[in-house]
N, C-alpha and C positions, 0 to 999 in steps of 0.2 A: 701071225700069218694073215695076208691080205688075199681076198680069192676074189679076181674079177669075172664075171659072166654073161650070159647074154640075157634078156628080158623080153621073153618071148610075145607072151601073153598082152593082149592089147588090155590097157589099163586107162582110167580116168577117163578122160573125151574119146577115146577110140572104146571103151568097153561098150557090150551092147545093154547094156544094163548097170544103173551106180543108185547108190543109197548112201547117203548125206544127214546125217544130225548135227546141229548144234544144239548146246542147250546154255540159254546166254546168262547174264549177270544178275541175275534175281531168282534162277532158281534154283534148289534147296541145295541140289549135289556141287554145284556150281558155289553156292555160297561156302560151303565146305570147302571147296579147292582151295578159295580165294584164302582164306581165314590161317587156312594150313601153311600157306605159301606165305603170306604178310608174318605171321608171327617166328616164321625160319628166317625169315628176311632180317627182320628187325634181331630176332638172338642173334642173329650174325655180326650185325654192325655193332649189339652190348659185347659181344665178347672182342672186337677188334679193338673196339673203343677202351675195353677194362684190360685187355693180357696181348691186342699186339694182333693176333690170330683167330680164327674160328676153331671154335672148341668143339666136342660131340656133341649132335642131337640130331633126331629124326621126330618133325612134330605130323606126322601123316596119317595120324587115326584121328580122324574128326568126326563127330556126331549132331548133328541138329535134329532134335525134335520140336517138331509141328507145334505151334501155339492153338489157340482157337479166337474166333472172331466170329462179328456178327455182322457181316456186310449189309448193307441196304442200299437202296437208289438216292442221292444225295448226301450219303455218310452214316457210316456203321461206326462200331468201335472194333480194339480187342479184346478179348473177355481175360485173356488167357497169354501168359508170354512166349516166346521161340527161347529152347533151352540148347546151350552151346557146349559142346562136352570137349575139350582139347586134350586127347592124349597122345600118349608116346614118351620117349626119351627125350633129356635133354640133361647138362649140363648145368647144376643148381648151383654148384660152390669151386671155388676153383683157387689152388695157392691161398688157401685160407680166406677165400673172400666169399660170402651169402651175395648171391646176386638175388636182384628185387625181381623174379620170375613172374610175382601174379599181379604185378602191380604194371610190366611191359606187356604183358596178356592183355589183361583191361584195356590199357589206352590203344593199341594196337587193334583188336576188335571194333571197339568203337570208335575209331579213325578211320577206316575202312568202311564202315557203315553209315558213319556219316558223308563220306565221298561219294558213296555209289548208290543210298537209297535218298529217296524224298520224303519219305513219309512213315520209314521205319523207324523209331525214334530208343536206342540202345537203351536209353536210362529206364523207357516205362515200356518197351517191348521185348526182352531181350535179359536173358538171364545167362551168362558166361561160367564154368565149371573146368576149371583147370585141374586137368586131372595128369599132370607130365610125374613121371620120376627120372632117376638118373640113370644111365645106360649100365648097361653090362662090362664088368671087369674087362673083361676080354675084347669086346672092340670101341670101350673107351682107352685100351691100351694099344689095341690096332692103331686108333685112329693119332692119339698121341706121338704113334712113332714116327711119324712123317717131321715133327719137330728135330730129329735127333736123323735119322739120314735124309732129309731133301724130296724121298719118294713117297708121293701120293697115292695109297693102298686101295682098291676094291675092298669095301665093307662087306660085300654080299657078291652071290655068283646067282647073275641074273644077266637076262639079254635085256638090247634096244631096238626097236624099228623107226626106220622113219623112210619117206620118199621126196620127189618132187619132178615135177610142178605139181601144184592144186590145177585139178579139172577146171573148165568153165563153173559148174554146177560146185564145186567143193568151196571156190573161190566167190562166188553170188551167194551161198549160203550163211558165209562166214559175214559178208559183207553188209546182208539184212537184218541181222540180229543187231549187229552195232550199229547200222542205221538208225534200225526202232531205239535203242536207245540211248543213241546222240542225244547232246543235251539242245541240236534244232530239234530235233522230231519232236520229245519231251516239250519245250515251249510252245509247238502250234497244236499237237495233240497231248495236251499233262494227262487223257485220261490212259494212256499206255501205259503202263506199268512197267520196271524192272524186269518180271517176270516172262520171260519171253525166250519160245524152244520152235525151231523151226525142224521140218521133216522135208527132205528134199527126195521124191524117188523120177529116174527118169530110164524110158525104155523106150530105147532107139531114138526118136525124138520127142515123142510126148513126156511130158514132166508135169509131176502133183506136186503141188507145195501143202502143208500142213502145217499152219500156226498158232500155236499157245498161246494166248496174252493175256495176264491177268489184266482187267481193268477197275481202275481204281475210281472207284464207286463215288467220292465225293462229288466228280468230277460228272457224271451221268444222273439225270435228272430224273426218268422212268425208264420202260421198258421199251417208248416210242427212240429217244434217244439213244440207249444204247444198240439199237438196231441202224442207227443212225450212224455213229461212231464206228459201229464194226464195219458196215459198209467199206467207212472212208480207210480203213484198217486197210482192207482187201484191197481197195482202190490204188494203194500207197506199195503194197506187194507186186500187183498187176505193173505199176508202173516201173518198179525198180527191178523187175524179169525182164520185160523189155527191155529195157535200157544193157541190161548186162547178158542176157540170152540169147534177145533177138527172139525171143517167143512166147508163146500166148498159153503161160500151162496154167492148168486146173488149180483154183486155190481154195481152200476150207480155210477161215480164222474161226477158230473157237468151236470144234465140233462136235462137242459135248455138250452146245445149248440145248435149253428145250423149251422156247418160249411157251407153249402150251400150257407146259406144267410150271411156268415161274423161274425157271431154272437158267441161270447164267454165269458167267464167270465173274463173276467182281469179288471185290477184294478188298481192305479197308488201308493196305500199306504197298500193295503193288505185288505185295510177291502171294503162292501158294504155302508159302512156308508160313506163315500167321494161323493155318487153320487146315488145310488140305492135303498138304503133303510134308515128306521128312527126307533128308539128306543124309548124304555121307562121303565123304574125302576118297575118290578112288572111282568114282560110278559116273564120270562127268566125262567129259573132253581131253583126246589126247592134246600130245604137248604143243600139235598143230591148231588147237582149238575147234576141232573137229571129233566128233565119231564116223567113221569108214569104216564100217564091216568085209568092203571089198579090197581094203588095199591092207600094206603090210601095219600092224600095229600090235602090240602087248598091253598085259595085264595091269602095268605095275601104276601104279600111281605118282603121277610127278610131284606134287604140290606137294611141300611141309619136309621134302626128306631135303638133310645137308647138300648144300652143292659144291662140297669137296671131294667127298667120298664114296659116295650112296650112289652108285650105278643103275640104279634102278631111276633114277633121275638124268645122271649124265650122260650116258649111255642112250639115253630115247631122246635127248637135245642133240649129241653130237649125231647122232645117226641121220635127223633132219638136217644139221646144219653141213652135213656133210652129201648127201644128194643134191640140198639146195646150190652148195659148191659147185659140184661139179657142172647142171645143168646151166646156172650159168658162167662158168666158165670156157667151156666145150658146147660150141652152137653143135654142135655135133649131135651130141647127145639129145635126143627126145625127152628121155625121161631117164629117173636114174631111182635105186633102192638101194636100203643101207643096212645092214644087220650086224651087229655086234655081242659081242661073249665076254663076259667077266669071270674073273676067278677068285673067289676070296682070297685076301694077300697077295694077288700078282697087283703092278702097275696099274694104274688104272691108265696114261698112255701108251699103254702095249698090252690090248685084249688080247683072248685066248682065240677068237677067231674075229675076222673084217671079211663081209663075204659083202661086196658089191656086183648089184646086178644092171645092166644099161642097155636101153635101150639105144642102138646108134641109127642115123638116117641109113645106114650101108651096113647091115649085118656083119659083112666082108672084113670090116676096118675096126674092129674089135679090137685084135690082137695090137695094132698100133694107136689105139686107142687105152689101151689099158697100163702101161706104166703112166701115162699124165692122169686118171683117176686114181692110181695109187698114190700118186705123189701130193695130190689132193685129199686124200685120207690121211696120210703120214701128217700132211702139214697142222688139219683141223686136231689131232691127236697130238700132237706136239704142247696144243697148246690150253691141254684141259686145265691145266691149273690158273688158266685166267678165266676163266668161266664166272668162277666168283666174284672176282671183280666184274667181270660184266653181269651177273645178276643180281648183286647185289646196291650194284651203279645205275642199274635200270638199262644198262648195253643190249640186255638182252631179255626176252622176255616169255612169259611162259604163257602159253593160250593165246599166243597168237601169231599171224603171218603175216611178213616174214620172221622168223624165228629173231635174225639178228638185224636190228632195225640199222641203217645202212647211220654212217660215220655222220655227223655234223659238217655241213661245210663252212 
């Protein structure tokens, strides 16, 4: 059942009020997604590569706990290593074959970490704990049966949200985190750290920004310096508001100093997770690479779960990439929401309910309006079962926007 509607409520740039988090690539809950997400990725392509197909697994309980370290102004150590716990279901043996599970663990972690950190170093900071067993009789036999009729099963009966456009402010927030951690920003300022969460809140027009940064200590000389450094931190947000806002809002980096008492952010690897804080798969960024309290969004966690089966994953992709559709599709349309219903063992392209809601320039034109969103539904639903190939090809991607990065030309 497809239900189209109207979208009353002014949303994103027309709300009179929005609140905006990211929380970017070095920290802790972040590093969990990631971890979760590469290691599903990678059993994917072992099992395509060894039996032809994706086999069961959900790797989406991740756990990092906190190392400890001993930063100082020109370089600290760690005392203590960041412990990685991977659990969940997976697919250990298959037609008689032991696959090498914790030996694709390993290099997969520390592939990843060494792409995305500078100065976290896997072998002497970083303790890996692969804790996966094999799924359950019953929907590793779900999941098998797609082999034997053609149809791809709902694992789980869970919803999706998703919307579009990103607001000005959802779209500048998403944009400053990956700035900060561009590998230009990184070479004119190395003491930026990884570690980096921005808080975006705006009412009517005034807008606070609020930025985490861990800085990474080698890199800062005293106390005179690192006041130095934040400054130009602030300087470098100040600029990239303008640019993308058009305004002059209020910025805090690092608002938990306290020079007085000694007290600063630094760090000996870039991230909080060496000493200050702990992670977990699930507490991060939706699949927009945002947190929006005010728009539509669920509980479920994307990262680590199959992207054949597990609705709690595809269901919150197709639901973005299906708003994204239509807004640009239909100039028509302003804005557009997508909600979606699974059922254990139905289809998973024929949910139990599609309730789209749209906002049009002409309220009026709804009604002729709504079979061409329908049929933009149907089409994106048609075509779940390439999903995987596009995420596992890199077509598509998770934590970020646009959801599906447009064709090569």
């Amino acid at each position: 059942m497809i239900e189209v509607g109207l979208l009353e409520a002014p949303a994103g740039d027309g709300a009179p009020v929005e609140i905006v988090e990211r929380k970017g690539l070095g920290h802790p809950d972040m590093v969990c997604d990631a971890l979760a997400e590469q290691v599903s990725l990678a059993l994917c392509r072992l099992y395509r590569e060894r039996f032809g197909c994706v086999l069961h697994h959900n790797v989406d309980k991740v756990l990092l706990r906190g190392g400890s370290a001993q930063p100082a102004f020109g370089g600290g150590e760690v005392t203590a290593p960041i412990d990685i716990y991977l659990a969940g279901r997976a697919t250990l043996a298959f037609e008689g074959v032991t696959l090498p599970i914790d030996d694709l663990i390993g290099r997969t972690v520390r592939a990843w970490i060494e792409r995305n950190f500078r100065f976290l170093d896997p072998a002497r900071h970083l303790r890996v704990h692969n804790l996966l067993r094999p799924g359950s009789v019953e929907l590793v036999e779900l999941f098998l049966r797609q082999r034997r009729t053609g149809v791809v099963l709902a694992n789980d009966t869970s919803c999706g949200a998703g919307y579009a456009p990103l607001s000005r402010l959802e779209r500048f927030t998403l944009d400053l985190e990956q700035a900060l951690n561009s590998q230009a920003c990184k070479r004119e300022s190395p003491e930026i750290g990884e570690d980096v969460k921005v808080m975006a809140l705006r009412q009517g027009r005034d807008i606070r920004l609020t930025v985490a940064c861990a800085m990474v200590d080698r890199f800062v000389a005293n106390a005179e310096a690192y006041a130095e450094k934040k400054a130009l931190l602030l300087a470098r947000v100040r600029q990239h508001a303008r640019a993308a806002l058009a305004a002059e809002p209020e910025v805090a980096v690092n608002a938990a100093d306290d020079p007085a008492a000694g007290s600063f952010y630094l760090t000996v690897t870039g991230t909080s997770a060496e000493a200050g804080d702990d992670g977990e798969a699930g507490r991060g960024n939706r699949a927009n690479g945002l947190i929006t309290p005010y728009r539509p969004m669920t509980l479920e966690s994307l990262a680590g779960k199959n992207p054949v089966s597990h609705v709690g994953k595809l269901y919150n992709l197709l639901a973005g990439l299906i708003a994204q559709h239509i807004v640009e599709a239909l100039p028509e349309a302003r804005a557009a929401e997508c909600y979606l219903v699974s059922q254990i063992g139905r289809s998973i392209a024929s949910p139990h309910l599609v309730h789209l809601r749209l906002a049009p320039e002409d309220p009026g034109r709804l009604a002729v309006l709504a079979p061409k969103v329908r049929a933009i539904a149907e089409g994106e639903l048609a075509r779940t079962a390439a999903l995987v190939d596009d995420l596992v090809e890199g077509r598509l991607g998770f934590d970020r926007w646009p959801l599906r990065a447009p064709a090569p030309t």
